[in-house]
C-alpha positions in Angstrom: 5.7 -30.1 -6.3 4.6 -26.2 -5.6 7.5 -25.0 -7.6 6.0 -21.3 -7.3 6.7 -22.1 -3.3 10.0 -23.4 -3.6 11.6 -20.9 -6.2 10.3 -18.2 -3.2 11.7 -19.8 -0.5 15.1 -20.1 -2.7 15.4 -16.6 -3.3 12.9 -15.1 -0.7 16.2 -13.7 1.4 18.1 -12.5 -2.0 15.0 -10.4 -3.8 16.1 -6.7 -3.8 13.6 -4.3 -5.6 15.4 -2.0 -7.9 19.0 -4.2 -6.1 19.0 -1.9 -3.5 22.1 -2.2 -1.6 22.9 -4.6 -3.5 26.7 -4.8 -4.5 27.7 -6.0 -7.9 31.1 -5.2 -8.3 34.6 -4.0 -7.2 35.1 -0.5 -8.3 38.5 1.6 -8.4 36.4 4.2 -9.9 34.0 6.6 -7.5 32.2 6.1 -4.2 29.1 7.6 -3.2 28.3 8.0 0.5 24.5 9.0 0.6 24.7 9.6 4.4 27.7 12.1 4.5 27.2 13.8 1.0 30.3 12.5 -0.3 31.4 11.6 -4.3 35.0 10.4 -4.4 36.2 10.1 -7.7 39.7 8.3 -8.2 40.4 8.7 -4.7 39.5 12.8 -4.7 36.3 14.4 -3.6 34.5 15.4 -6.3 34.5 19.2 -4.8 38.6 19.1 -5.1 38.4 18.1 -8.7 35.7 20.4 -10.8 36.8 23.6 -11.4 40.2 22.3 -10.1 41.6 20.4 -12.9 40.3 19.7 -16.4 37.9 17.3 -18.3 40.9 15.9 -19.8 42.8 15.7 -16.5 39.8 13.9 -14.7 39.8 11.2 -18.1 43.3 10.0 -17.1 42.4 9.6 -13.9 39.5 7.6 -14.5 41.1 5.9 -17.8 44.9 5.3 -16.3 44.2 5.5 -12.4 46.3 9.1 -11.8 45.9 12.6 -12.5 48.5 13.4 -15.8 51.5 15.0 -16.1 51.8 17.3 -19.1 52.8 14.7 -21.6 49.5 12.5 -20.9 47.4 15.2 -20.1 48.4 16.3 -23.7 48.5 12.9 -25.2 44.6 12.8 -23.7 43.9 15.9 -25.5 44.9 14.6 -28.4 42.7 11.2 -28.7 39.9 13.0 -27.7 40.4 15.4 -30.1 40.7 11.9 -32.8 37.4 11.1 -31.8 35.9 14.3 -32.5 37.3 14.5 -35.6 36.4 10.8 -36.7 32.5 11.2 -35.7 32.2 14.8 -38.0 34.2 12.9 -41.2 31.1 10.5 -40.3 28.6 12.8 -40.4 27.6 12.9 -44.1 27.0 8.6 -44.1 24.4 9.4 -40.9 21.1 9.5 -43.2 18.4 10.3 -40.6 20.2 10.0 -37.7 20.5 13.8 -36.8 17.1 15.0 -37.3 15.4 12.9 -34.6 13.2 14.5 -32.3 15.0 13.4 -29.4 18.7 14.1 -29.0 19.6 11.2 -27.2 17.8 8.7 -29.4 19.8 10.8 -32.4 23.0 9.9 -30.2 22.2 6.4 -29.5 22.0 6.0 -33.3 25.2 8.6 -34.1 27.2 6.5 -31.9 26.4 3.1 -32.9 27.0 4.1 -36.5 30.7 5.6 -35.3 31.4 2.0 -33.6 30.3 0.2 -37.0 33.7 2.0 -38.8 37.5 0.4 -37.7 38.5 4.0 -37.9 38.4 4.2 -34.1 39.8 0.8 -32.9 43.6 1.9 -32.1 46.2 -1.1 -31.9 49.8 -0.6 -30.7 48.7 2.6 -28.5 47.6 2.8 -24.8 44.1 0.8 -24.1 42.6 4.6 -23.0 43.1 6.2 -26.4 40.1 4.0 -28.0 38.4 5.3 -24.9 38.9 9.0 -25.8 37.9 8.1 -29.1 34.7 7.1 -28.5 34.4 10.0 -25.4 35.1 12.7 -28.2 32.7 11.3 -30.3 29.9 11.6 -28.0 30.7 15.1 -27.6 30.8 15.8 -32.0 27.0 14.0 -32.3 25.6 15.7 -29.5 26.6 19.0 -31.0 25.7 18.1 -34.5 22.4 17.2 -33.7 21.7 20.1 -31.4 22.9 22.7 -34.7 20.8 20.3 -37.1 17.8 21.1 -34.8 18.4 24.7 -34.6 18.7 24.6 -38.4 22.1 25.2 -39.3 25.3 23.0 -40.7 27.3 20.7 -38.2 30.7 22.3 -37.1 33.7 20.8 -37.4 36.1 20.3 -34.0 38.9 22.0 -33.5 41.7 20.0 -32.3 43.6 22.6 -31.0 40.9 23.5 -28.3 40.0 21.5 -24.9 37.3 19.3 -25.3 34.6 21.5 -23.2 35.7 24.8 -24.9 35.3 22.5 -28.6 32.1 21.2 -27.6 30.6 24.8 -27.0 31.8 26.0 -30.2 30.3 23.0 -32.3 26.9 24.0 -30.6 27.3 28.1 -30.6 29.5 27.9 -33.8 31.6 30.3 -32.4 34.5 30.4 -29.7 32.6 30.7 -26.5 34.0 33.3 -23.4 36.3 31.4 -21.3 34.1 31.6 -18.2 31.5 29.3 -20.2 34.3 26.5 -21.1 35.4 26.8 -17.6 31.7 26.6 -16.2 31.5 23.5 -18.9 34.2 22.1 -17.9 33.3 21.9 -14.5 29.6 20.5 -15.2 31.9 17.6 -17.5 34.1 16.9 -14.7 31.4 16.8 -12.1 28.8 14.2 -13.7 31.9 11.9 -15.1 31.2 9.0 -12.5 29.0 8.5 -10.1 29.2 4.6 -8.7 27.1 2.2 -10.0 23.9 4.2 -11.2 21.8 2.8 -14.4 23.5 4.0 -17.3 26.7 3.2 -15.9 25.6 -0.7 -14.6 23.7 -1.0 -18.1 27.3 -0.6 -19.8 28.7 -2.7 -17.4 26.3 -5.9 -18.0 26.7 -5.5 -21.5 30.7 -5.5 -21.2 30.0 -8.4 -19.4 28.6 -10.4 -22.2 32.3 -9.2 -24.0 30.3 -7.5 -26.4 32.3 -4.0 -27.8 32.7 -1.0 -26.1 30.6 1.0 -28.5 27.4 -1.4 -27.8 28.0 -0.8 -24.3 28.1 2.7 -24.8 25.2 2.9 -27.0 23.2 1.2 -24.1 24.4 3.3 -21.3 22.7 6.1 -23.5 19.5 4.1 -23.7 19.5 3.8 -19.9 20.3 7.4 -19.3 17.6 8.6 -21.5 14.6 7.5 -19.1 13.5 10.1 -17.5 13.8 8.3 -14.1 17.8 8.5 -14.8 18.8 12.0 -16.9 15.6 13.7 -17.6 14.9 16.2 -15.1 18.0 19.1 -16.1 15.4 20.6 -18.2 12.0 20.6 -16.1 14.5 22.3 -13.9 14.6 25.4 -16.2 10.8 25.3 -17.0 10.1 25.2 -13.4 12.0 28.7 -12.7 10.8 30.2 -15.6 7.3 29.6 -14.2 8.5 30.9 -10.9 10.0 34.0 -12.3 11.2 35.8 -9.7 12.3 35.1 -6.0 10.1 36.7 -4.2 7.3 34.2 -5.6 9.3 31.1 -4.9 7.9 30.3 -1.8 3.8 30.6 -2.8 4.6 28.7 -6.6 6.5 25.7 -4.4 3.5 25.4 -1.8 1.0 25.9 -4.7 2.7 22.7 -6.5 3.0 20.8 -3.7 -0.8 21.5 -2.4 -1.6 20.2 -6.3 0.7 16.7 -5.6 3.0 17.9 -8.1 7.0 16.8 -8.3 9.5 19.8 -6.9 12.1 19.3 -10.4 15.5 19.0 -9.0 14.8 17.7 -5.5 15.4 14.5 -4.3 17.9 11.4 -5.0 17.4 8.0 -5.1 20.9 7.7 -3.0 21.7 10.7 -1.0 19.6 11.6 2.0 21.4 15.0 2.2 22.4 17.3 -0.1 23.7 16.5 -3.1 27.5 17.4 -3.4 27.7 18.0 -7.0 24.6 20.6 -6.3 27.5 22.4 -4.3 30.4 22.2 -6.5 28.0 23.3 -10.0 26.3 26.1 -7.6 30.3 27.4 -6.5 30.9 26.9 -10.6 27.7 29.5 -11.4 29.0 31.8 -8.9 32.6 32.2 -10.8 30.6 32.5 -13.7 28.7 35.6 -12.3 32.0 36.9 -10.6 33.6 36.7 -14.0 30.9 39.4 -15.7 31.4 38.0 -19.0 28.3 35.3 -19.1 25.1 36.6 -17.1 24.5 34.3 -14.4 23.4 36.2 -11.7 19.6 36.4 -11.7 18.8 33.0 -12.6 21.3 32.0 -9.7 19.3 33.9 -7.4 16.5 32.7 -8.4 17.5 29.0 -8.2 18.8 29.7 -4.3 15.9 31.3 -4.0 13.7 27.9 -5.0 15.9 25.8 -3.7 15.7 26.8 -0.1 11.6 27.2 0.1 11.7 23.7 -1.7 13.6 22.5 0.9 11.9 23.9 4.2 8.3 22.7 2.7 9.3 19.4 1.8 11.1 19.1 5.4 7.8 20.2 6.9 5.6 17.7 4.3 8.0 14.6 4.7 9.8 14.7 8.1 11.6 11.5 8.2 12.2 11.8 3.9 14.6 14.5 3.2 14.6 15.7 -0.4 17.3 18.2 -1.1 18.6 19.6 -4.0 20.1 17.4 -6.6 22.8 17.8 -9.2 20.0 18.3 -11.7 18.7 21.2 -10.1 21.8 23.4 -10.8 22.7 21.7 -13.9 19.9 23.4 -14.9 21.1 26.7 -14.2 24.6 26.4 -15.2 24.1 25.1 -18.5 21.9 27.6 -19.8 24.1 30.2 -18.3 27.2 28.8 -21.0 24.4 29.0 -24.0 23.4 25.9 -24.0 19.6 24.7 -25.3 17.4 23.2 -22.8 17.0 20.3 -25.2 20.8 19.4 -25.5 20.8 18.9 -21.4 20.8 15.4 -21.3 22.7 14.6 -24.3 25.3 17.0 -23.1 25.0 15.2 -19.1 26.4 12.2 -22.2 29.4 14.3 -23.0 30.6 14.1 -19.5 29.1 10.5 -18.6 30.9 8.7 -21.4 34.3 8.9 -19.6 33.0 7.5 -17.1 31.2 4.7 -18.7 34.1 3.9 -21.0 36.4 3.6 -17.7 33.6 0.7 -16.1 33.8 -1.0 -19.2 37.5 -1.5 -19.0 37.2 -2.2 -14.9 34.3 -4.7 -15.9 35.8 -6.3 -19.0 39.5 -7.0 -16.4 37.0 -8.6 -13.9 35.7 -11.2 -17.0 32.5 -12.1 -15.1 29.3 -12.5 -16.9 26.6 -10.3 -15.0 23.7 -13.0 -14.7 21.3 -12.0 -11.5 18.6 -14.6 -10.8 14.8 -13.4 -10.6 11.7 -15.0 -9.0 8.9 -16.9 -10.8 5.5 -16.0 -9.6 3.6 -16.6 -12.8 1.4 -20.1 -13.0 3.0 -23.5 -12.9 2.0 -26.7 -14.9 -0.1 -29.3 -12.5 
């Protein structure tokens, strides 16, 4: 028997490198459309919600299915808030957790730690609130780590702020302008969900399994670590400041092409237009630089500036490929415009991401379906 020959034929019509297109799930959650540009997020486009409602308003509606009223919108505050709290009374039990060199691998390990205590498990209460628990942790490590690295003390949340305007404060160690929690705010609400990418599938298999909601999480971190996945926010920054000034966008674009480099920020793996979370964290930057109180406006044209010569010589190097900006490339841009370091991007792209993944693994664990894909032996067979 050629069993090499039989296992292809079995799954010779099912093989889907990287399971493109492949669906794997139901979801209630978001939607991407890569032909239109479109995000929906709990039945909203994504460009109706950031800068629109709140990081705590866009929890409930991933957590309970419906934007809140006052009472849950406060009763969201509140858990998060818990979970900030629990992860800093954690802090001093963390050993070498905080100074890693990396900030998600220091996050991976903060977070795991957090899910080893009870002190987040909630019985009796909604099934969200454990969910806010662990989101507001993520936000308490990320900060921590990013003040251990810059060589000062962890700071303690404050409940009584919103959890963008807390998260800037634990990193700045003093009360940011509003225009930066608002610009924060909208960078948490637009990366929250966005379908089934590989952080947010990695949580999902390991729900799967019924393993815990901190293991998932913990994972999901893992995934979005790779540089394929939540890397790029900070090349993004490097590449500008190497460009400098508008005026020399277009040579330094045609100079790194001509040299087979990678355009930072350009491209997606789903979308074969423009990214719409590009548009909605580009309209954020702009309030920012209306506002006057958070200097925004140079790097912003600076950014347009790249964006569109990146654009026109990619279109006129790849025809029938169309690379447009991507939410990384104004990420980029916005965060460092609210103070933050280039090296807390991608553990901060966690901040937002975890209510997201916290909402699959609740959609994943009601479905009660082990994730088990088949693969296809090529490797030798016994005679």
């Amino acid at each position: 028997m050629d069993l090499a020959k039989q296992n292809g034929a079995k799954h010779a019509a099912t093989k889907a490198s990287g399971l493109d297109g492949v669906v794997v799930a139901d979801t209630a959650l978001s939607e991407v459309d890569g032909e239109r540009g479109r995000l929906v997020v709990g039945g909203y486009d994504v460009e109706a919600l950031a800068g629109r409602v709140g990081f705590e308003d866009l929890c409930a509606l991933l957590w309970t299915g419906a934007l809140p009223d006052a009472a849950t919108r406060g009763a969201i505050a509140e858990a998060l808030a818990e979970g900030r709290t629990l992860a800093f009374e954690q802090i001093p039990s963390l050993g070498e957790a905080l100074v890693a060199e990396d900030g998600s691998a220091a996050l991976m390990a903060c977070v795991a730690h957090f899910g080893a205590r009870a002190a987040w498990r909630s019985e009796n209460r909604p099934a969200w609130v454990e969910l806010a628990r662990v989101t507001g942790a993520v936000a308490t490590f990320a900060a921590a780590w990013a003040r251990r690295r810059a060589g000062g003390a962890p700071i303690a949340p404050d409940a009584k702020l919103g959890h963008a305007a807390d998260f800037l404060r634990m990193v700045r160690s003093a009360v940011a302008p509003e225009a930066a929690a608002r610009g924060l705010d909208a960078y948490l609400v637009t990366v929250a969900d966005h379908g089934m990418n590989a952080s947010t599938f990695t949580a999902r298999v390991v729900a799967s399994t019924g393993s815990d909601l901190v293991s998932a999480i913990v994972a999901a971190i893992g995934a979005l670590k790779g540089p394929l996945h939540g890397g790029a926010p900070g090349p993004v920054l490097d590449m500008l400041d190497g460009i400098g000034e508008p005026s020399r966008a277009a040579a330094w674009i045609e100079a790194e092409l001509a040299a087979g480099r990678r355009i930072m920020g350009m491209g997606h793996r789903i979308y074969r237009v423009r990214d719409p979370r590009a548009a909605v964290l580009e309209r954020a930057i702009g309030e920012l630089e209306r506002d006057g109180s958070v200097g925004a406006g140079a790097r912003l044209a600076l950014a347009r500036a790249t964006e569109r010569a990146a654009e026109t010589q990619l279109a006129e190097r790849h025809p029938d490929r169309p690379l447009k900006a991507n939410v990384e490339f104004y990420t980029a841009v916005l965060l460092d415009a609210v103070g933050l370091p280039r090296e807390l991007f991608t553990p901060t792209f966690a901040v937002g991401r975890a209510a997201g993944w916290c909402a699959h693994v609740e959609e994943q664990r009601r479905a009660g379906r082990l994730i088990r894909p088949a693969s296809r032996y090529v490797g030798p067979v016994p005679a």
